[in-house]
LOBAVO-851266 format. One line per field, with one value per residue (C-alpha): residue number from 1; residue in one letter; z, y, x. Coordinates in steps of 0.001 Angstrom, whole numbers. Layout:
<rs>
k	c(NUM:...)
r	c(A:...)
up	c(Z:...)
north	c(Y:...)
east	c(X:...)
</rs>
This chain:
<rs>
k	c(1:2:3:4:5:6:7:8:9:10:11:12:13:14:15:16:17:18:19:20:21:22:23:24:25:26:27:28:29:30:31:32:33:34:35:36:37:38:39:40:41:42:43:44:45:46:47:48:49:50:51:52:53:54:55:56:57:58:59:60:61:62:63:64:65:66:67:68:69:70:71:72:73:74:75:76:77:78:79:80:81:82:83:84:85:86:87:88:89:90:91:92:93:94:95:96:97:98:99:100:101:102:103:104:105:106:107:108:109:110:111:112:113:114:115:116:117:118:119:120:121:122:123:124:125:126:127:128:129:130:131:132:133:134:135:136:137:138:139:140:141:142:143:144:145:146:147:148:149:150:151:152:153:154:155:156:157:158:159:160:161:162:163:164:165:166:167:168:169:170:171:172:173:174:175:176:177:178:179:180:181:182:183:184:185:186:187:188:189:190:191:192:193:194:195:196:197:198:199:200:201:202:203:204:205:206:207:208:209:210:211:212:213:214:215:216:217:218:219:220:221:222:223:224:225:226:227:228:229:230:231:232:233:234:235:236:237:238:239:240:241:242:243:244:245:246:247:248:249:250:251:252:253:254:255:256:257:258:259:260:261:262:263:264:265:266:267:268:269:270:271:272:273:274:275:276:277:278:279:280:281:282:283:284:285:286:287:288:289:290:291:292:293:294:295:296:297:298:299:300:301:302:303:304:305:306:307:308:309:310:311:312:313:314:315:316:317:318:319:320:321:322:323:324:325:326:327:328:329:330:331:332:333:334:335:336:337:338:339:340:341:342:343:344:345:346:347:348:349:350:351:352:353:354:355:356:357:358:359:360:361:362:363:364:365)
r	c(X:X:X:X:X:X:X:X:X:X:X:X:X:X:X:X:X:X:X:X:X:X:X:X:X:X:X:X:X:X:X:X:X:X:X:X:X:X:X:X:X:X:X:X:X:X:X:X:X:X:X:X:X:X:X:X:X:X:X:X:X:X:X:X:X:X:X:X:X:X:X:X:X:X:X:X:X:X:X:X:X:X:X:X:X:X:X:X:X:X:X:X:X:X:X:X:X:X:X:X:X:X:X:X:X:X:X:X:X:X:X:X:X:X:X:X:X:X:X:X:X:X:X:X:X:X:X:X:X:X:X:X:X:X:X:X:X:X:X:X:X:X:X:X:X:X:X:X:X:X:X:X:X:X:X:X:X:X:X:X:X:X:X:X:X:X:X:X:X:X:X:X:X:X:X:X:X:X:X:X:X:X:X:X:X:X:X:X:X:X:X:X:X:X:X:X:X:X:X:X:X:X:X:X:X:X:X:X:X:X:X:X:X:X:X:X:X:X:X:X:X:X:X:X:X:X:X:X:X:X:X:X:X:X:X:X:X:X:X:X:X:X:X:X:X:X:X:X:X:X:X:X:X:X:X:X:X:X:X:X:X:X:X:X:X:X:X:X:X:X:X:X:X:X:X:X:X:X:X:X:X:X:X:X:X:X:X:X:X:X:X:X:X:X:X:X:X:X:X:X:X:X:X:X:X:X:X:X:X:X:X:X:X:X:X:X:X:X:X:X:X:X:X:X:X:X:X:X:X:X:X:X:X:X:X:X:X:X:X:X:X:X:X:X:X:X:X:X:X:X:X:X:X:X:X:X:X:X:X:X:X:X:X:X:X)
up	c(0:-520:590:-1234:-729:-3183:-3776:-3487:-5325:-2986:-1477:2751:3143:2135:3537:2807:3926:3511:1359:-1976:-227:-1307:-269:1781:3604:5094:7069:8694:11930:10838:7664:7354:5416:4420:3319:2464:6379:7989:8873:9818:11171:11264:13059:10203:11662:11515:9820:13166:13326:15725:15767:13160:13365:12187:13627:10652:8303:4891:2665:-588:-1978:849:1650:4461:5118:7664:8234:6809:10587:12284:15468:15752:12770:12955:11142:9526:7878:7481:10798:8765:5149:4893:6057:6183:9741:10424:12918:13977:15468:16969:14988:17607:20760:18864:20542:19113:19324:17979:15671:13121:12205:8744:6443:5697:2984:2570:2309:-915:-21:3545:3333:6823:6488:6402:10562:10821:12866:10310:8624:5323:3765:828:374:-2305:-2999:-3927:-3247:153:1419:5360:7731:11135:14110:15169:17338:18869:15478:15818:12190:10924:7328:5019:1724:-1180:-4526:-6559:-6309:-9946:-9921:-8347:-8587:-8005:-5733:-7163:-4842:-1843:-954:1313:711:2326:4329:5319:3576:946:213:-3749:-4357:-8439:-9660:-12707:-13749:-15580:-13001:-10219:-7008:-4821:-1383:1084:4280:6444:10011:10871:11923:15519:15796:13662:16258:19358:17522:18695:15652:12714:10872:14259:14794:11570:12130:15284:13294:10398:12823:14969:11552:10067:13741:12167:8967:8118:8960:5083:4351:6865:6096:2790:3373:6046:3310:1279:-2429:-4046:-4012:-7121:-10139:-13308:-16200:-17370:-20850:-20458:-17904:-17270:-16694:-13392:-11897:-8785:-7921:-5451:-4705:-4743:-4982:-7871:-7892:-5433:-6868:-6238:-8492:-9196:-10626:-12273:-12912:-15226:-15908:-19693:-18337:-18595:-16214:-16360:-14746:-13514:-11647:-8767:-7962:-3945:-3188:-5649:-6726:-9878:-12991:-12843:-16104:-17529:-17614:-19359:-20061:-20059:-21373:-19174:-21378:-23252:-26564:-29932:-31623:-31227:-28712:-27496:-24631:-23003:-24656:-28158:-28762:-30125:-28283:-29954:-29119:-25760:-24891:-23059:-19834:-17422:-16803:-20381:-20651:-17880:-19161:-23048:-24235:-24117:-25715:-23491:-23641:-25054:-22616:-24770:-23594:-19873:-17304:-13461:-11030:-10199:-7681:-5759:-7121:-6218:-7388:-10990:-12448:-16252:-16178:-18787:-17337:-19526:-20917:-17950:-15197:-16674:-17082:-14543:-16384:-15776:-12985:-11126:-10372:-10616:-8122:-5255:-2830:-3015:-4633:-4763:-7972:-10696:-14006:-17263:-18435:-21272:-20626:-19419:-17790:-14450:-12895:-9455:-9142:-9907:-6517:-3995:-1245)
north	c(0:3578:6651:9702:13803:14766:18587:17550:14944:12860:9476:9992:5944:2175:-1048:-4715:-7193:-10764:-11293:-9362:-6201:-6076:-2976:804:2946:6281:9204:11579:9439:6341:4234:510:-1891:-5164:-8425:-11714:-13157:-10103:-6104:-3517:-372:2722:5847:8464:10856:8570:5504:3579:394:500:-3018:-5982:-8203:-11233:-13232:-12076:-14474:-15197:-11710:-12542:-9640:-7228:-5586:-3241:352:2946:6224:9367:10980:10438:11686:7793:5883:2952:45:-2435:-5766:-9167:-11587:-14638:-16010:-17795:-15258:-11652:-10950:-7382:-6532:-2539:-1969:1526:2046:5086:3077:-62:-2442:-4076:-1991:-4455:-8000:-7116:-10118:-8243:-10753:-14301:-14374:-13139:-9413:-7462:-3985:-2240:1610:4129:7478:10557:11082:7444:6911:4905:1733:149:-3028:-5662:-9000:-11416:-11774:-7537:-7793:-5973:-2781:-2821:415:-84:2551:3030:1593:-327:-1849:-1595:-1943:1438:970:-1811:-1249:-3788:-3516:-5820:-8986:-11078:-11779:-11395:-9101:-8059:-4369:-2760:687:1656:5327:7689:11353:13842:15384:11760:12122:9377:6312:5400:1720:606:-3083:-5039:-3881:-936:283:2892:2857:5929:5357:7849:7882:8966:8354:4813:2819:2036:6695:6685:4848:6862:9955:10524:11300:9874:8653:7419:5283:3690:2504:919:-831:-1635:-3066:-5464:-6323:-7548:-10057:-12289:-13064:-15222:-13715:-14124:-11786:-9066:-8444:-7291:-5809:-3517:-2748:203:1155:2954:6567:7455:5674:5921:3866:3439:3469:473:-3002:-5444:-2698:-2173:814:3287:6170:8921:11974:15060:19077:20838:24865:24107:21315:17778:15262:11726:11138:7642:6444:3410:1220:2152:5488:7552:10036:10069:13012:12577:15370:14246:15666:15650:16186:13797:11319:9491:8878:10951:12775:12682:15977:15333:12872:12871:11029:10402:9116:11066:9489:10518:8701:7382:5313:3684:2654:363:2037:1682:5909:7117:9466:12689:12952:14411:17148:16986:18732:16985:20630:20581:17530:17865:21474:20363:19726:16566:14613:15676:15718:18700:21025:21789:17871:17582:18256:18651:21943:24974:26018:28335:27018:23569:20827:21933:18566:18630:22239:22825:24180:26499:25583:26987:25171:22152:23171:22100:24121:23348:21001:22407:18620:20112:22819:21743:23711:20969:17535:16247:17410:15301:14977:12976:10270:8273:4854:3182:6585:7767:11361:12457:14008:10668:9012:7949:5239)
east	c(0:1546:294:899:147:-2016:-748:2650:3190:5281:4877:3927:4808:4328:3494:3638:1010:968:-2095:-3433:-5131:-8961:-10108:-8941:-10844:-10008:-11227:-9701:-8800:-8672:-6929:-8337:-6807:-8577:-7360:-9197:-9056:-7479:-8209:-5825:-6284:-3943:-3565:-3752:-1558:1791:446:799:-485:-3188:-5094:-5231:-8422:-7583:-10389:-12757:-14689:-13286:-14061:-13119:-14393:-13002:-16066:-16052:-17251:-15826:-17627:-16266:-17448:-14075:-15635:-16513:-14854:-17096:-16282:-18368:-17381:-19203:-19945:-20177:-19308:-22388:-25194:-25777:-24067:-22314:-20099:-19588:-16279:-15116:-12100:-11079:-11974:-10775:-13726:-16493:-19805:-22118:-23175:-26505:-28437:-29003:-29721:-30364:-28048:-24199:-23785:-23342:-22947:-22593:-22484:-22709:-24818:-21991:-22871:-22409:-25419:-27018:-25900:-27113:-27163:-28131:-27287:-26542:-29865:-29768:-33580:-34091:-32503:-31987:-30782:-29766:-28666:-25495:-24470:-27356:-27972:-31674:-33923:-35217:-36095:-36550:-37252:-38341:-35558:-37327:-38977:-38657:-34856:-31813:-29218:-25622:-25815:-23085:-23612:-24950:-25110:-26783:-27273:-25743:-28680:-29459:-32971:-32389:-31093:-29633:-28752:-27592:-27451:-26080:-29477:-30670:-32245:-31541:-33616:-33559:-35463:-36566:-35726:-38982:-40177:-39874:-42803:-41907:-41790:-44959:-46448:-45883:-47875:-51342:-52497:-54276:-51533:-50142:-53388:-53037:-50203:-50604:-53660:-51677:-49165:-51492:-53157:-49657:-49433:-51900:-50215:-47642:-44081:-42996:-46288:-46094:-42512:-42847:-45866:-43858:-41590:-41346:-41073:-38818:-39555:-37706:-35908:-33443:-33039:-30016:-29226:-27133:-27441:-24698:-22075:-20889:-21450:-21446:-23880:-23929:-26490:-24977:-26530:-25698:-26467:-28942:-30429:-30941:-28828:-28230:-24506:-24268:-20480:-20168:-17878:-17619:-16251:-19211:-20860:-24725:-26465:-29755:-32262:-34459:-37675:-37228:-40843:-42998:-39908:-40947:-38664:-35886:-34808:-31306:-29790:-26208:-23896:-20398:-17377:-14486:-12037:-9359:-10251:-8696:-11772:-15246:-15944:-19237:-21147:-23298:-26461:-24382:-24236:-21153:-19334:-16801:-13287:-13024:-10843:-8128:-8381:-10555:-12631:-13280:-14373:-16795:-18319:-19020:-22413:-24101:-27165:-29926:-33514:-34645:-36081:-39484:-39862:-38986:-40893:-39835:-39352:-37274:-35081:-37315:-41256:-40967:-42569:-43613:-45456:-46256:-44935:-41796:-38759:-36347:-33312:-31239:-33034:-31322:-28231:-25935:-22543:-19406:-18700:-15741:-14840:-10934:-11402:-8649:-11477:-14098:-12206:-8955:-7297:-7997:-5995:-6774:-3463:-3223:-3708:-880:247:13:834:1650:-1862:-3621:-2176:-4635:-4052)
</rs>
């Protein structure tokens, strides 16, 4: 493993381990390193070697999660290799917090909510979405991806503001869930929808478990179709001049840009689309569109013009109206500009190489 300083250029230090290192995770505390039967953790401030766990299951895939709130660095990696068990270690207190009976199944994805306080996961299966506390590991919210087939959850990711929950497949779908009052609050109310559910709840005690489980679960609240299926991918939701958006990265190095109606959810409408790669000639994607040379700055390449839906066509809302359903927006509600994605302010700096290249600016951990 080496470490390296982004803005200088210059390697901070390396390590050996004894097996092919699967995954890294970092905050600001806290640097976790995980191998197929084996976890270390470092102290990010000299790279000490703080604890290695090497009582974990077999990980072959080195999944793990550590949240980016290094006020508790919790840690999260599989219980067991043959069902959906999670353990939550305090990476600063360097003790075991908690085991999560999460799923039948073996986990997929694990992913914590940027306070940390909340804990999501899928299993092989990719069919049901599960959030936890932290650290009691009590259920919250479980939400229903699909039901016809199963699936291979290639992201996990929680919003910012905590408010939503995005999870992408081998599939050409995109689910985006919302994160509301769980049940067991919704309860405690005195009020209508507080009486419901109690009735809903004692009504669901008389069915089979199988039955009142998914009827407990919810929907997705918003979704994206993907131009493409079979690629893998990652997903994140970010705000963009104000503005709720769904980024889509895919494996055919393409960046999909997706707006999200926060109030009413629905289909989400593709906004731009951008190539990554610093291509002297057409290339093509999943969806089988050709794509012009791109240019050769990476700021460039995320300002030009894309093929998006004409805004005559679209419907969705403004910044400052709201929810504007079956009204049409004008052009410059939908256009995001350029993407200061090399501003050293807000990202890491970020600089397009030839393939087979690298540059001091492309070193990450």
């Amino acid at each position: 493993m080496n470490v390296f300083h982004f803005k200088k250029g210059t390697e901070i230090c390396n390590y050996n381990y004894s097996s092919n290192i699967l995954s890294i995770r970092l905050n600001r505390q806290r640097l976790v390193v995980c191998l197929e039967e084996a976890i270390y953790i470092h102290n990010i401030k000299d790279m000490k070697l703080l604890k290695t766990l090497l009582d974990t299951p077999r990980n072959a895939s080195g999944l793990c999660a550590l949240s980016i709130n290094h006020s508790n660095s919790f840690l999260a990696y599989p219980g067991s290799s043959s069902a959906g068990e999670i353990v939550v270690y305090d990476a600063n207190m360097l003790k075991t917090e908690c085991s999560i009976p999460a799923h039948d199944s073996p986990l997929a994805a694990i992913a914590f909510s940027p306070p940390g306080t909340k804990l999501a996961s899928a299993s092989e299966k990719g069919t049901v979405i599960r959030v936890f506390s932290i650290p009691e590991g009590q259920r919250l919210y479980e939400f229903r991806r699909g039901m016809k087939r199963y699936v291979s959850i290639n992201s996990l990711v929680f919003s910012t503001d905590c408010q939503f929950l995005c999870v992408s497949s081998n599939t050409e779908t995109v689910h985006v869930f919302r994160l509301e009052v769980p049940l067991e609050r919704l309860e405690e109310t005195s009020s209508w929808s507080g009486y419901m559910g109690k009735m809903f709840t004692a009504a669901s005690n008389y069915l089979p478990a199988q039955v009142s489980d998914m009827m407990n679960q919810d929907r997705a609240f918003a979704t994206v179709r993907l131009p493409f299926s079979g690629h893998k991918n990652t997903c994140t939701l970010v705000t963009i001049q104000k503005l709720p958006r769904l980024l889509v990265a895919s494996s055919s190095g393409h960046l999909y840009i997706y707006n999200v109606d926060p109030q009413d959810g629905g289909e989400c409408v593709l906004i731009q689309k951008h190539s990554l790669l610093d291509c002297r000639k057409s290339d093509k994607d999943g969806d089988g569109s050709a794509e012009s040379s791109a240019p050769t700055s990476y700021a460039a390449t995320v300002a030009r013009p894309s093929n998006v839906p004409s805004s005559s066509a679209v419907t969705g809302y403004s910044e400052d109206g709201g929810a504007l359903r079956g009204e049409l927006l004008p052009e410059h509600e939908f256009a995001v500009g350029p993407l200061q994605l090399d501003d050293e302010r807000e990202f890491p700096p970020i600089s397009l190489c030839r393939r087979g290249q690298r540059s001091e600016r492309d070193a990450v951990p």
